[in-house]
N, C-alpha and C positions, 0 to 999 in steps of 0.2 A: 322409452319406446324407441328413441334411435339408436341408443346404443345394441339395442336387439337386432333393427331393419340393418344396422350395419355391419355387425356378425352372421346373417341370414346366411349369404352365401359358404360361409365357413362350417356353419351346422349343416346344408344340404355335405358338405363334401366328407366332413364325418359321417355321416350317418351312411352315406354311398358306401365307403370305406368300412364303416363297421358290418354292414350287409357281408361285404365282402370277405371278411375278417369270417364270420361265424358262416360262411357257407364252407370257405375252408378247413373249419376247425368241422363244421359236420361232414364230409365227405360230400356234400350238395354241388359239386362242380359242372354236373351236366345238366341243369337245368336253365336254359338260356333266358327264362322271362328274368329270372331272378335275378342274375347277371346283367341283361340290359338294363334292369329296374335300376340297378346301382349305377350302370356307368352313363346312366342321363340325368341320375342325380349328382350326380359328381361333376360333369360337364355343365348341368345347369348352375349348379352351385360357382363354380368358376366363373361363368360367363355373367351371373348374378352380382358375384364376388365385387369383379373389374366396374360392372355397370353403376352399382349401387356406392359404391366408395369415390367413383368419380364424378356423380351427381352431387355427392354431401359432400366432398372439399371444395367445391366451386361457389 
């Protein structure tokens, strides 16, 4: 289970990233919710990332 809680932030930034991947590959590039959806999970995942990995080394 930590080894997951400590990858968490890594899978939000895939998964932002594959959003993004297949909006591109469908011509979906004007749709903003879809685009925001991704780039807060990518930002969250980042900020998750940092938070979560410097809680579990300490």
């Amino acid at each position: 289970m930590k080894g997951l809680l400590k990858n968490l932030g890594l899978i939000l930034i895939l998964v932002g990233a594959v959003i993004l991947v297949a909006c591109s590959f469908t011509g979906n590039v004007n749709n903003n919710a879809i685009l925001g959806t991704s780039a807060v999970l990518i930002v969250i995942g980042l900020i998750s990332y940092i938070l979560i990995n410097k809680r579990i080394a300490d």
